[in-house]
N, CA, C and O atoms as CSV, one atom per row, in Angstrom:
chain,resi,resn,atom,element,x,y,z
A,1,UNK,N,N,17.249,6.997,-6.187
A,1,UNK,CA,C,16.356,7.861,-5.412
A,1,UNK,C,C,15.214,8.335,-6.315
A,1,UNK,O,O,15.317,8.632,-7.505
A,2,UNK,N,N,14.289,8.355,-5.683
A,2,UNK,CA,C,12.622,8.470,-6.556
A,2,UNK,C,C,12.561,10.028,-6.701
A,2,UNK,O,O,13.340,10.615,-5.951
A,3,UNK,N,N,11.885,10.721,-7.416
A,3,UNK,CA,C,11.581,12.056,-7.462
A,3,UNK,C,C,10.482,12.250,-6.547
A,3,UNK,O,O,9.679,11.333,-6.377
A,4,UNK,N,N,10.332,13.631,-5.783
A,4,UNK,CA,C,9.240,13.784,-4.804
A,4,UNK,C,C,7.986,13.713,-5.456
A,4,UNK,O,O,6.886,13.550,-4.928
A,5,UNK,N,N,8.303,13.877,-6.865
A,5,UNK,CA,C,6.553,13.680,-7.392
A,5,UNK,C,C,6.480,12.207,-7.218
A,5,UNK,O,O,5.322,11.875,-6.962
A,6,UNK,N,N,7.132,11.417,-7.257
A,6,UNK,CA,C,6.680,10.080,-7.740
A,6,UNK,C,C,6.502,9.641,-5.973
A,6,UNK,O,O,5.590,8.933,-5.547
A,7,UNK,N,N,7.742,10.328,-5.020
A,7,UNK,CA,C,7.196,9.760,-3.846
A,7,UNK,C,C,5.607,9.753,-3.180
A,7,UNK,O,O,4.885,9.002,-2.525
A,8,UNK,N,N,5.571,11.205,-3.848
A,8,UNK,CA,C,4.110,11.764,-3.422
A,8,UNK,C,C,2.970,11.150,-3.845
A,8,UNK,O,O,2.021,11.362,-3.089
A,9,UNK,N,N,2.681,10.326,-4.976
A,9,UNK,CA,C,2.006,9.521,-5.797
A,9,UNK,C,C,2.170,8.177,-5.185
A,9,UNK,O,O,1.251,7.377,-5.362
A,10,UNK,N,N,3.103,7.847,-4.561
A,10,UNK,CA,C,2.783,6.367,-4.498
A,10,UNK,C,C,2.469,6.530,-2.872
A,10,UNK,O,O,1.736,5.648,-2.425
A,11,UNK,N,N,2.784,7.224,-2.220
A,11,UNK,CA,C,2.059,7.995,-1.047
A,11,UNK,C,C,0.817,7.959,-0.740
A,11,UNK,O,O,0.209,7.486,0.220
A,12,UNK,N,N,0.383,8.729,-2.026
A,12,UNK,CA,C,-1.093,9.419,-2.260
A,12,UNK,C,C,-1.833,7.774,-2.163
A,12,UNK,O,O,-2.618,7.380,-1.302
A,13,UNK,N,N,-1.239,6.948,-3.444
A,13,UNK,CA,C,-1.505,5.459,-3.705
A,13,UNK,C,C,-2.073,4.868,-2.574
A,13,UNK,O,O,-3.216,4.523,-2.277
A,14,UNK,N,N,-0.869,4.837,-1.960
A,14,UNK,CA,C,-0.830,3.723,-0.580
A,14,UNK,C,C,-1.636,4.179,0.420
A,14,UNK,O,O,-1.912,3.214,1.133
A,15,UNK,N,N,-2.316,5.501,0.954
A,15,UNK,CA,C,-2.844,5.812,1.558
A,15,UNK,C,C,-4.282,5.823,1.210
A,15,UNK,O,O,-5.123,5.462,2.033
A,16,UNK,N,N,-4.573,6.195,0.107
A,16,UNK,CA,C,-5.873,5.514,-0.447
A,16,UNK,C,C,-6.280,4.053,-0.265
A,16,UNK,O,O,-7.199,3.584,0.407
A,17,UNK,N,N,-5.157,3.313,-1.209
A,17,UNK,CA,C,-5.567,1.138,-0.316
A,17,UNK,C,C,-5.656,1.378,1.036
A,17,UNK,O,O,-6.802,1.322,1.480
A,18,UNK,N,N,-4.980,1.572,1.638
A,18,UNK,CA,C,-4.812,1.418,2.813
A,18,UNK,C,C,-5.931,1.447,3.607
A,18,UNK,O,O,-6.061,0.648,4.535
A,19,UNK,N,N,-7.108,2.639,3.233
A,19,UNK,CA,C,-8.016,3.225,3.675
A,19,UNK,C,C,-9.339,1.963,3.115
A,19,UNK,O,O,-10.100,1.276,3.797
A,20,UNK,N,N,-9.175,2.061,1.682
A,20,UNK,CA,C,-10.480,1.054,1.814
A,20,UNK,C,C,-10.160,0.104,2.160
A,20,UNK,O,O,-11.185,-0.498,2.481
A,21,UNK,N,N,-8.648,-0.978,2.459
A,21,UNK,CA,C,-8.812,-2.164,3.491
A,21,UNK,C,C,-9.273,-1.890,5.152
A,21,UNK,O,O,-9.763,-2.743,5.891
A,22,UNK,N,N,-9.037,-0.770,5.430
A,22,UNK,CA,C,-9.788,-0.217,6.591
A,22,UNK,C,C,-10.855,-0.221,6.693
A,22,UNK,O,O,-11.308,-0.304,7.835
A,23,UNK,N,N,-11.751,-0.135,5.573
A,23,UNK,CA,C,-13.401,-0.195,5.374
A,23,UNK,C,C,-14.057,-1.148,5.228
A,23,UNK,O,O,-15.235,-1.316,5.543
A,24,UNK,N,N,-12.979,-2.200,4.490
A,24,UNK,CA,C,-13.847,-3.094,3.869
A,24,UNK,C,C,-13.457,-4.241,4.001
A,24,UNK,O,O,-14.092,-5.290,3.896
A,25,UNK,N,N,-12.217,-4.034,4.276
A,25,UNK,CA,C,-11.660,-5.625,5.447
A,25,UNK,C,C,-12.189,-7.051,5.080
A,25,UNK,O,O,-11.535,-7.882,4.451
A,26,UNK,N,N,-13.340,-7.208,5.509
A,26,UNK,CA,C,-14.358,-8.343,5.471
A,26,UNK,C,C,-14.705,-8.399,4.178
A,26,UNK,O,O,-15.182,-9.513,3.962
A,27,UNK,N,N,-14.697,-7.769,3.264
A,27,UNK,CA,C,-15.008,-7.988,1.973
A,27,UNK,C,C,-14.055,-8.580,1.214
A,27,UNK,O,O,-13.030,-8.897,1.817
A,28,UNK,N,N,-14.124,-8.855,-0.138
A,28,UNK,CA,C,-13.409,-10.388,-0.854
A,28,UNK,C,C,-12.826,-8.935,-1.695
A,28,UNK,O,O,-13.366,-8.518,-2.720
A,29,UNK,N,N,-11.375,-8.140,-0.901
A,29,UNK,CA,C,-10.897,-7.373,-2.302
A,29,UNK,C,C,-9.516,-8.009,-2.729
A,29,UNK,O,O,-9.112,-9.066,-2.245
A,30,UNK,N,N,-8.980,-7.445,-3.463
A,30,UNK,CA,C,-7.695,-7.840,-4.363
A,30,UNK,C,C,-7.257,-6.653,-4.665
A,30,UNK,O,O,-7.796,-5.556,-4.519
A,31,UNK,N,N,-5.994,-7.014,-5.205
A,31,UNK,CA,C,-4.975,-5.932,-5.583
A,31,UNK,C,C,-5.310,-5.226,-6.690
A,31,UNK,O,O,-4.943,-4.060,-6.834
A,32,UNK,N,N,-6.292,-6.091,-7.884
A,32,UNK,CA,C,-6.432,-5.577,-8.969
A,32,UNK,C,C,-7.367,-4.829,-9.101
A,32,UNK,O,O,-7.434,-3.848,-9.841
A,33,UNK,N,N,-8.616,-5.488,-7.973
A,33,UNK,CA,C,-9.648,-4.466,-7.449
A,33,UNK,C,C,-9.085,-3.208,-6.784
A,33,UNK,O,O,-9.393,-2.164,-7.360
A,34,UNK,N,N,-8.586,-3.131,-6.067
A,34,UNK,CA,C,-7.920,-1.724,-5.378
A,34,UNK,C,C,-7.549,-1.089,-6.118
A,34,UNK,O,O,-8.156,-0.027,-6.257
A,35,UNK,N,N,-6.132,-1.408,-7.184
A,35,UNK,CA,C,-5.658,-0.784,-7.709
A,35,UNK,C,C,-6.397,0.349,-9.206
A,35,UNK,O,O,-6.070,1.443,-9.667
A,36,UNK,N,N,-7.842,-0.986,-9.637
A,36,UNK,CA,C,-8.813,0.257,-10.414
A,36,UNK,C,C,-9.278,1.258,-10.149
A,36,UNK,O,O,-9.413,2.219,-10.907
A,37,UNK,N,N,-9.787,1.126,-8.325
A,37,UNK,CA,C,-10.670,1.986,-7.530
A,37,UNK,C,C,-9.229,3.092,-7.154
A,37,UNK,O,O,-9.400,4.281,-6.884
A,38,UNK,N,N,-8.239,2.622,-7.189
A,38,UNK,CA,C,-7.508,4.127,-6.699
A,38,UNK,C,C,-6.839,4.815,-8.267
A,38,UNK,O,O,-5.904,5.609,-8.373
A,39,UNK,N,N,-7.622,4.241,-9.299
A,39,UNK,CA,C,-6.619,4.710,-10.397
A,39,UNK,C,C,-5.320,4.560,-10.959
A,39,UNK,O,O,-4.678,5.308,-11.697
A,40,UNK,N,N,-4.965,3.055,-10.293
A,40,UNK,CA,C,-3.192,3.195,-10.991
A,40,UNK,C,C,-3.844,1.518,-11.222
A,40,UNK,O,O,-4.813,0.807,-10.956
A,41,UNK,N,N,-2.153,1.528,-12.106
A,41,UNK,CA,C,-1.983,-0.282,-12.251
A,41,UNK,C,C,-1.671,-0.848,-11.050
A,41,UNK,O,O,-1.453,-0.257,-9.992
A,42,UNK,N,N,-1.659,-2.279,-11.308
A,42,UNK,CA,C,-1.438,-3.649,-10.549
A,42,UNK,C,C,-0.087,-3.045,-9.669
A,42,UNK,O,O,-0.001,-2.955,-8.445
A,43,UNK,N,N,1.083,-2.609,-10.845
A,43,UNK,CA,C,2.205,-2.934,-10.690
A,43,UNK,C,C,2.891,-1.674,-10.017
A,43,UNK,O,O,3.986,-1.681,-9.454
A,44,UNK,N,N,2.022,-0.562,-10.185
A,44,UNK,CA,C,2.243,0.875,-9.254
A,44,UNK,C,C,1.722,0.663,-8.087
A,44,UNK,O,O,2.265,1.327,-7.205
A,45,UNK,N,N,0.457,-0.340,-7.574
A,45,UNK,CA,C,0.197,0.063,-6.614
A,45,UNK,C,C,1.355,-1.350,-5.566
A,45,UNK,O,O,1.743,-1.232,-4.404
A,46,UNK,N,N,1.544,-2.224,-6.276
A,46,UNK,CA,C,2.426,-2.854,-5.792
A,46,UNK,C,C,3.949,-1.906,-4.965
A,46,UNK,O,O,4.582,-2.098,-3.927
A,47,UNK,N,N,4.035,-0.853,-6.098
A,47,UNK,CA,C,5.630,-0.719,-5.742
A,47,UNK,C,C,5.173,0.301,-4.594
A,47,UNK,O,O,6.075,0.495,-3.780
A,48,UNK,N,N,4.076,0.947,-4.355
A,48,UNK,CA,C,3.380,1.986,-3.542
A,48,UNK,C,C,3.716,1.059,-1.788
A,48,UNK,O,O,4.300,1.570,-0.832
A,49,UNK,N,N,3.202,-0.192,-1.840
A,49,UNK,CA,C,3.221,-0.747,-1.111
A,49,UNK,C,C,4.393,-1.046,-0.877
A,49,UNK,O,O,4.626,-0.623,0.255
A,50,UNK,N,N,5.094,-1.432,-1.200
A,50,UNK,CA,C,7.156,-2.141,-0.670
A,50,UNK,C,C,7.312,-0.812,-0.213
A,50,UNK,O,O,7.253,-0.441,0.959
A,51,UNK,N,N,7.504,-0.158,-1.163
A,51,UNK,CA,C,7.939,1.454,-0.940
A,51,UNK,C,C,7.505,2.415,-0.017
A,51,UNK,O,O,8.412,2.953,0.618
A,52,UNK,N,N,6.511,2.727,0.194
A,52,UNK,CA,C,5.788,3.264,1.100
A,52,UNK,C,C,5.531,2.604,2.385
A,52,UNK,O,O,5.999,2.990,3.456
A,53,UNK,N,N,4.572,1.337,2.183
A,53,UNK,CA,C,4.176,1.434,3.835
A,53,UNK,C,C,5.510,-0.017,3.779
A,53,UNK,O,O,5.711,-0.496,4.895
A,54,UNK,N,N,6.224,-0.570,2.783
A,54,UNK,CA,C,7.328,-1.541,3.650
A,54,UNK,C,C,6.900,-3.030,3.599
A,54,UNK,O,O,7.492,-3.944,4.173
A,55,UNK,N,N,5.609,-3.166,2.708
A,55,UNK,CA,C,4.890,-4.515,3.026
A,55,UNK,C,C,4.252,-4.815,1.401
A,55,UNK,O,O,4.519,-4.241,0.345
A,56,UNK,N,N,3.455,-5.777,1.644
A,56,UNK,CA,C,2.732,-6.372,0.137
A,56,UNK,C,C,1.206,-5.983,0.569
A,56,UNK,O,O,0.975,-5.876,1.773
A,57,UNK,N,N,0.237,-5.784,-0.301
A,57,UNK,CA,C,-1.207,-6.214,-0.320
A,57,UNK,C,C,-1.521,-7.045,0.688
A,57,UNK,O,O,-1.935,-6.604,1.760
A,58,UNK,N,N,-1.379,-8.182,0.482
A,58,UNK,CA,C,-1.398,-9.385,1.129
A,58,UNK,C,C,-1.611,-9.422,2.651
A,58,UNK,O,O,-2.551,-9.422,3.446
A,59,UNK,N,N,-0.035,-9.460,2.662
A,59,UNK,CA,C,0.553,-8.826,3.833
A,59,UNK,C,C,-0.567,-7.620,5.142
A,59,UNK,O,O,-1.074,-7.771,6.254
A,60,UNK,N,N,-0.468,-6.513,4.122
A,60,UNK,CA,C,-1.391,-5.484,4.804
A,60,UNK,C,C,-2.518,-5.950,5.174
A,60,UNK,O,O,-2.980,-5.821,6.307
A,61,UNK,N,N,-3.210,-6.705,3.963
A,61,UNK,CA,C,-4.632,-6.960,4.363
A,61,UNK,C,C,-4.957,-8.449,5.202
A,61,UNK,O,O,-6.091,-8.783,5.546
A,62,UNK,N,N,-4.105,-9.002,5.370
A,62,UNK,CA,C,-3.834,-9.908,6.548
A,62,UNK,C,C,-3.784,-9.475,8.040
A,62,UNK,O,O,-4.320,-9.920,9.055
A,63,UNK,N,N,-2.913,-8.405,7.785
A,63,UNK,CA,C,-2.553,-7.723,9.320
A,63,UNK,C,C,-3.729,-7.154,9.918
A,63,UNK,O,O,-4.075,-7.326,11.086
A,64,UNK,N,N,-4.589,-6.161,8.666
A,64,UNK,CA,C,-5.513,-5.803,9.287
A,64,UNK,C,C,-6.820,-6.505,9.882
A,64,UNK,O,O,-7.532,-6.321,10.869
A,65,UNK,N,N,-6.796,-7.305,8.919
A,65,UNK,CA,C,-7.904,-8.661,9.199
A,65,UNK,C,C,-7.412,-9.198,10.790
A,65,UNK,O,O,-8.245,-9.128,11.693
A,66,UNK,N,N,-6.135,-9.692,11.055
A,66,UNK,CA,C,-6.274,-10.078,12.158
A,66,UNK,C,C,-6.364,-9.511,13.227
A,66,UNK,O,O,-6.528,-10.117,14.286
A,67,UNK,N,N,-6.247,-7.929,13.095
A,67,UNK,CA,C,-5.913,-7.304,14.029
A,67,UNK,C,C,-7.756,-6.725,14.669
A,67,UNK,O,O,-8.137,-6.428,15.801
A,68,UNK,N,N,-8.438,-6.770,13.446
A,68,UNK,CA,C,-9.878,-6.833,13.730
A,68,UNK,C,C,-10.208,-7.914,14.584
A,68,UNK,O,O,-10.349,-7.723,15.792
A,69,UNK,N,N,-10.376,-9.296,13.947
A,69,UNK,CA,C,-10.523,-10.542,14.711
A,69,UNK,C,C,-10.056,-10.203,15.926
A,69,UNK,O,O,-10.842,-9.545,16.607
A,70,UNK,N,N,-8.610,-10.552,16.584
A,70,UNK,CA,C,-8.524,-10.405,18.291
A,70,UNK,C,C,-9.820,-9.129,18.579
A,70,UNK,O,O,-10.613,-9.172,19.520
A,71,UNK,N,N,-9.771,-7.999,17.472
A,71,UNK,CA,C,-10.619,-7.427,18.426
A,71,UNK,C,C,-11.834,-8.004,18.634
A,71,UNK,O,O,-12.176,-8.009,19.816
A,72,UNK,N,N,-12.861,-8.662,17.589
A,72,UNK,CA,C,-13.793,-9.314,17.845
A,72,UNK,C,C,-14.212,-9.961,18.818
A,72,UNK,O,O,-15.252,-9.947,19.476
A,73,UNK,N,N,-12.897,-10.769,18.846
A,73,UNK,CA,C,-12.521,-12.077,19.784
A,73,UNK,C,C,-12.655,-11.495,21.494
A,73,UNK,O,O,-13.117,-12.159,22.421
A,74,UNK,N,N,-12.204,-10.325,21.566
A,74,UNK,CA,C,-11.900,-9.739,22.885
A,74,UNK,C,C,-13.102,-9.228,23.152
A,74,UNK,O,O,-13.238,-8.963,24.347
A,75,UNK,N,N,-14.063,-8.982,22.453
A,75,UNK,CA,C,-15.424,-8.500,22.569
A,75,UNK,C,C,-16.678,-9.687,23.197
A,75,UNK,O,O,-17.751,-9.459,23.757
A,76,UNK,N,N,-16.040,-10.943,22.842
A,76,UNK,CA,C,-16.629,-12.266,22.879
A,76,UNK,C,C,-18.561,-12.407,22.460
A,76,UNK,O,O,-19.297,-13.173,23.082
A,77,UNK,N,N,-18.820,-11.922,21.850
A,77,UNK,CA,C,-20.083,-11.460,21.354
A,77,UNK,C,C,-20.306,-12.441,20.413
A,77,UNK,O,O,-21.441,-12.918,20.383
A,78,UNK,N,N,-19.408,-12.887,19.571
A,78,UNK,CA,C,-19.389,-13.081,18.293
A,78,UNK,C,C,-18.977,-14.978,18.475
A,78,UNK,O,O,-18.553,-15.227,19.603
A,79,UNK,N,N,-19.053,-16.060,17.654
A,79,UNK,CA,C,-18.316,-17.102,17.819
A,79,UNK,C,C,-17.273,-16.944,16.757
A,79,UNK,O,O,-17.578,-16.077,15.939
A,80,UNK,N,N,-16.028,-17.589,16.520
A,80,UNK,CA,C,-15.280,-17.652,16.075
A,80,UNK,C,C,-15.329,-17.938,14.336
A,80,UNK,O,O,-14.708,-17.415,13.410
A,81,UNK,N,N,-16.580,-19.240,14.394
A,81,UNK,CA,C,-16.613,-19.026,12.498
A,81,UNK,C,C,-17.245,-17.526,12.570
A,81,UNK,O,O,-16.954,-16.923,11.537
A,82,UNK,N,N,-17.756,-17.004,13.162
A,82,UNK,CA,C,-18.518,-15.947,12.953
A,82,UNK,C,C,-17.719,-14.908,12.746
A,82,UNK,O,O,-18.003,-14.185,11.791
A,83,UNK,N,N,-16.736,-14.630,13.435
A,83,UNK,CA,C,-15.576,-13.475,13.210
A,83,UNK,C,C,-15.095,-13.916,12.313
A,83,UNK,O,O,-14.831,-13.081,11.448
A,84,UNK,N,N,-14.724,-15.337,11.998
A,84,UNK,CA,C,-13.567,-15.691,10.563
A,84,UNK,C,C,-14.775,-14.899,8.715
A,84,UNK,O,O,-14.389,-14.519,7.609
A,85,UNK,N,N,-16.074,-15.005,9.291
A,85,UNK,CA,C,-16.829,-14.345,8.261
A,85,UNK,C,C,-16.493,-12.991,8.013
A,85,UNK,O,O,-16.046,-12.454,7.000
A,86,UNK,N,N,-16.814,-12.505,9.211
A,86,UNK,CA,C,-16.718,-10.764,9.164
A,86,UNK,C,C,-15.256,-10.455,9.164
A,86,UNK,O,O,-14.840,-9.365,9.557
A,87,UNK,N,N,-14.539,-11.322,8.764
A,87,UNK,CA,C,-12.919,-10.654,8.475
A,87,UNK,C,C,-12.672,-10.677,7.483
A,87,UNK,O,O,-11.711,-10.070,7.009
A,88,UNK,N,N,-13.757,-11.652,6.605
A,88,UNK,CA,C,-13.532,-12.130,5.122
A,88,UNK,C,C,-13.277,-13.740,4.682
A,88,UNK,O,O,-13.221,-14.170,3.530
A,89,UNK,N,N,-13.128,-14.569,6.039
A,89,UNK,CA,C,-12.330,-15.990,5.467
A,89,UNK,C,C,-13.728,-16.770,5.590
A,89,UNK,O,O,-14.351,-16.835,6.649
A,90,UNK,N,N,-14.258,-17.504,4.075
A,90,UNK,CA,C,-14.844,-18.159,4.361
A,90,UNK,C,C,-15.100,-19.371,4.553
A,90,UNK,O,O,-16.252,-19.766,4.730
A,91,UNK,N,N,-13.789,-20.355,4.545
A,91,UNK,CA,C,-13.470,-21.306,5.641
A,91,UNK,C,C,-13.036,-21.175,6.974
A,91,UNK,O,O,-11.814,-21.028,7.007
A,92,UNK,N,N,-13.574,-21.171,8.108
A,92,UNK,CA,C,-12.793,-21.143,9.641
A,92,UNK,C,C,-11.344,-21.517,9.622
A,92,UNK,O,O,-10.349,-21.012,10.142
A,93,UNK,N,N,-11.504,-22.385,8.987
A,93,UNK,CA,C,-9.996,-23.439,9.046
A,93,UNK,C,C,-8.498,-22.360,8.685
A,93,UNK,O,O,-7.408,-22.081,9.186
A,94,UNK,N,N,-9.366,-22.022,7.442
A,94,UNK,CA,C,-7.947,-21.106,6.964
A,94,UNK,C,C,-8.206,-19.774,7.957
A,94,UNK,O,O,-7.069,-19.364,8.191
A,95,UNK,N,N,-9.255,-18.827,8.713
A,95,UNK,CA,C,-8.908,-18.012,9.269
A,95,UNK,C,C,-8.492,-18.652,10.760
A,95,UNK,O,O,-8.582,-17.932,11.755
A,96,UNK,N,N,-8.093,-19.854,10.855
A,96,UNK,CA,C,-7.641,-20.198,12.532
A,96,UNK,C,C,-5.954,-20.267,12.083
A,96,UNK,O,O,-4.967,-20.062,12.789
A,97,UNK,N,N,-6.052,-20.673,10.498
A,97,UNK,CA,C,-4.480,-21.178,10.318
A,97,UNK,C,C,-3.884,-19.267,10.520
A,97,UNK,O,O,-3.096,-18.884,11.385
A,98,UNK,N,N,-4.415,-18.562,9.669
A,98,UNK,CA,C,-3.748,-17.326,9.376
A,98,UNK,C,C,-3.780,-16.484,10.540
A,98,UNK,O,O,-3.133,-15.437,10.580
A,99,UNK,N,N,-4.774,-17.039,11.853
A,99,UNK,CA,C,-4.879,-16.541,12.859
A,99,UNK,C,C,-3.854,-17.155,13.649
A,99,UNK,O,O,-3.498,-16.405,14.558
A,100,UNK,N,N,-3.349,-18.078,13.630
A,100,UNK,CA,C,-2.072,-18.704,14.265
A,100,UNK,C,C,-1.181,-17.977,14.067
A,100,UNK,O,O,-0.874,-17.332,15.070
A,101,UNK,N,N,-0.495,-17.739,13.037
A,101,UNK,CA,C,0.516,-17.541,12.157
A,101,UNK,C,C,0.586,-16.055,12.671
A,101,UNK,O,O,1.650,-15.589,13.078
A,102,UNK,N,N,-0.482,-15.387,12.644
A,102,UNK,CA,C,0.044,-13.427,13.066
A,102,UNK,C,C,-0.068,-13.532,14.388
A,102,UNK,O,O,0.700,-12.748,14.946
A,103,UNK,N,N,-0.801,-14.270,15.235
A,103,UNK,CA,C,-0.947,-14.647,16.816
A,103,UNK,C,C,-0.223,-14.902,17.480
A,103,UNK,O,O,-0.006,-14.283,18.522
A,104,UNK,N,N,0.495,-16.066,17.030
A,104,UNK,CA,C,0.939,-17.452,17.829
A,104,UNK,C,C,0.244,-17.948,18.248
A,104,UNK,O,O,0.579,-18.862,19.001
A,105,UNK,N,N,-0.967,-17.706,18.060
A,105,UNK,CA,C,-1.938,-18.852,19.016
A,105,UNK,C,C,-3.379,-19.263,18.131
A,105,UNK,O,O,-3.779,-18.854,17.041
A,106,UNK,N,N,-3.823,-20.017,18.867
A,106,UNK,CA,C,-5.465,-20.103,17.890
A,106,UNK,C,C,-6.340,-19.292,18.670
A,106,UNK,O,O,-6.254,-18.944,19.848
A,107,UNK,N,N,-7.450,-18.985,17.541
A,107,UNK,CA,C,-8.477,-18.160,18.299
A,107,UNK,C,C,-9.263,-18.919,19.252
A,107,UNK,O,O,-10.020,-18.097,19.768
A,108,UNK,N,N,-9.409,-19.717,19.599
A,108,UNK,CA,C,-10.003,-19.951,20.860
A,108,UNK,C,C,-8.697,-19.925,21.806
A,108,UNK,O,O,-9.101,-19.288,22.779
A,109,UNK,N,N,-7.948,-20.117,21.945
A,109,UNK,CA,C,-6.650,-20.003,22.912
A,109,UNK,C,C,-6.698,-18.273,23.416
A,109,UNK,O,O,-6.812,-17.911,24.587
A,110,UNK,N,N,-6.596,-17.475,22.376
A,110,UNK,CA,C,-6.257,-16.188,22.348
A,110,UNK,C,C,-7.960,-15.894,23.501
A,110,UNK,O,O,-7.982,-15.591,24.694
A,111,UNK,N,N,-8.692,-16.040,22.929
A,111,UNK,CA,C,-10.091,-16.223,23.211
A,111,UNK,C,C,-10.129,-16.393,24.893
A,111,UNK,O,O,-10.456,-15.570,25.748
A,112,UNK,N,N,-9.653,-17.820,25.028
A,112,UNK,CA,C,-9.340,-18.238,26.415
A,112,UNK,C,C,-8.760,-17.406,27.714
A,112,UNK,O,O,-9.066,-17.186,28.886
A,113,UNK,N,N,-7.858,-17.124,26.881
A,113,UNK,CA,C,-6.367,-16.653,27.652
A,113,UNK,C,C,-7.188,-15.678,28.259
A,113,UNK,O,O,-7.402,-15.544,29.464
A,114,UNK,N,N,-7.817,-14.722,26.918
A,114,UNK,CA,C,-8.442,-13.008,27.739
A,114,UNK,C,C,-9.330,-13.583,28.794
A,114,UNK,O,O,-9.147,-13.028,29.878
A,115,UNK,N,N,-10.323,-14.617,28.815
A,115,UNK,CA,C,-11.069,-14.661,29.727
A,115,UNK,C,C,-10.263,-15.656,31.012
A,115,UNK,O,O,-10.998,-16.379,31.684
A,116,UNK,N,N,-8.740,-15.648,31.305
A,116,UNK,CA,C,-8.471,-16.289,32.080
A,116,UNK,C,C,-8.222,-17.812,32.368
A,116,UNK,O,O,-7.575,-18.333,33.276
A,117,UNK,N,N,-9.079,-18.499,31.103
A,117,UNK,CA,C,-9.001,-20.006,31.599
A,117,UNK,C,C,-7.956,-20.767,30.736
A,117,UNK,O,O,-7.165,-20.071,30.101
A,118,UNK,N,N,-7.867,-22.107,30.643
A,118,UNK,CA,C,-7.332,-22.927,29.417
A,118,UNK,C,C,-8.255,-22.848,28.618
A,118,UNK,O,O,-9.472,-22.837,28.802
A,119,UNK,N,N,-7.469,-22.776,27.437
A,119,UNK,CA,C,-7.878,-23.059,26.062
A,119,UNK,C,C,-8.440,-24.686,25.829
A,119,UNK,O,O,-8.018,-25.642,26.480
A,120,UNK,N,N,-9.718,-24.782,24.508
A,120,UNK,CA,C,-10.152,-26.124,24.816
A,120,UNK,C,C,-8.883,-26.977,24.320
A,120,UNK,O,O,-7.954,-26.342,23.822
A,121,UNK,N,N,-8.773,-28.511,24.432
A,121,UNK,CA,C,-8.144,-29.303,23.558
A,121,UNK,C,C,-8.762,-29.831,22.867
A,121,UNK,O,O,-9.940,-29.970,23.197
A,122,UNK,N,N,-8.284,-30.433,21.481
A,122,UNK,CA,C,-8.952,-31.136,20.565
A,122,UNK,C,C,-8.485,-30.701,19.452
A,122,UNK,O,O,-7.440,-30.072,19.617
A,123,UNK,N,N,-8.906,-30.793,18.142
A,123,UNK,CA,C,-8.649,-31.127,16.790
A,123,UNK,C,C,-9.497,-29.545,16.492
A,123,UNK,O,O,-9.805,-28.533,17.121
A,124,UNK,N,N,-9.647,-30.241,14.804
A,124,UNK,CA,C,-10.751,-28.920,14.292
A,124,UNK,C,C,-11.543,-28.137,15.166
A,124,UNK,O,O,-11.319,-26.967,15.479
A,125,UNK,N,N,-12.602,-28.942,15.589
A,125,UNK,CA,C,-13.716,-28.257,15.924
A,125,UNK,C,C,-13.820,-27.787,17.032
A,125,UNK,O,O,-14.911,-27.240,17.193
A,126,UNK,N,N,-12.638,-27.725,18.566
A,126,UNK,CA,C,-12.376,-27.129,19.257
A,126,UNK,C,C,-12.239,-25.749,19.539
A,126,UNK,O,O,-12.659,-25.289,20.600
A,127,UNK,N,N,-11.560,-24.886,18.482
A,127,UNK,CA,C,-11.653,-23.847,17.842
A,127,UNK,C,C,-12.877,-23.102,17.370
A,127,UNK,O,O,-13.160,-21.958,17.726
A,128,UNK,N,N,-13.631,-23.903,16.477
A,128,UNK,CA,C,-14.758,-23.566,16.139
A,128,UNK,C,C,-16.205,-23.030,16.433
A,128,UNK,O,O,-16.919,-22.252,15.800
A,129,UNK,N,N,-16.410,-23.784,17.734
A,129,UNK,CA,C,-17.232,-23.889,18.507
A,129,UNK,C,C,-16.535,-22.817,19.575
A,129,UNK,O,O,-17.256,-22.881,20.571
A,130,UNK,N,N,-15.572,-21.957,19.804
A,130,UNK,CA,C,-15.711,-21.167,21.072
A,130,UNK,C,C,-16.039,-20.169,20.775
A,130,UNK,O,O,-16.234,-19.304,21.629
């Protein structure tokens, strides 16, 4: 069992990352970047994360990324490489794969679905283009 100071610190930790992946999402950060900007090591803000919010870096900043995208996506304003930019991925490919994977679906499917119709068929660039 942790001492309440130390809970409170990795608390304090995790709620700080937490906040600038909230901000900055779309930007190219890392763990090692975060962890300078909130003042601890690599390896504190790691345990901040298991410990606290239950998850990895990674993890978190995946979730939030995708959870932006559908919103993008649901906004339909935007095309799809275009949201995979403003989430941060700058291949489409890998934000359709990582968009599968927290989805179940691809972003043009997800895309589809809200507006009612089938999703396109095809390969790569099916996706790309909606």
């Amino acid at each position: 069992m942790h001492r309440p100071a130390t809970i409170q610190l990795r608390t304090s930790l995790y709620e700080d990352a937490t906040a600038i992946v909230a901000e900055e999402f779309g930007s190219d950060l890392s763990l090692d970047d975060i962890a300078r900007r909130v003042a601890s090591s690599r390896r504190q803000l790691q345990r901040a994360y298991s410990e606290i919010g239950g998850t990895t870096f990674r993890e978190h900043l995946t979730a939030v990324r995708m959870e932006r995208a559908a919103e993008m996506l649901s906004a339909r304003t935007l095309t799809v490489r275009e949201v995979a930019r403003r989430v941060g991925y700058r291949q489409p490919a890998q934000f359709a794969k990582a968009f599968r994977r927290h989805h179940g679906t691809a972003p043009s499917a997800f895309r589809a679905r809200l507006e009612g119709r089938a999703a396109p068929i095809g390969g790569f660039g099916s996706y790309l283009a909606a």
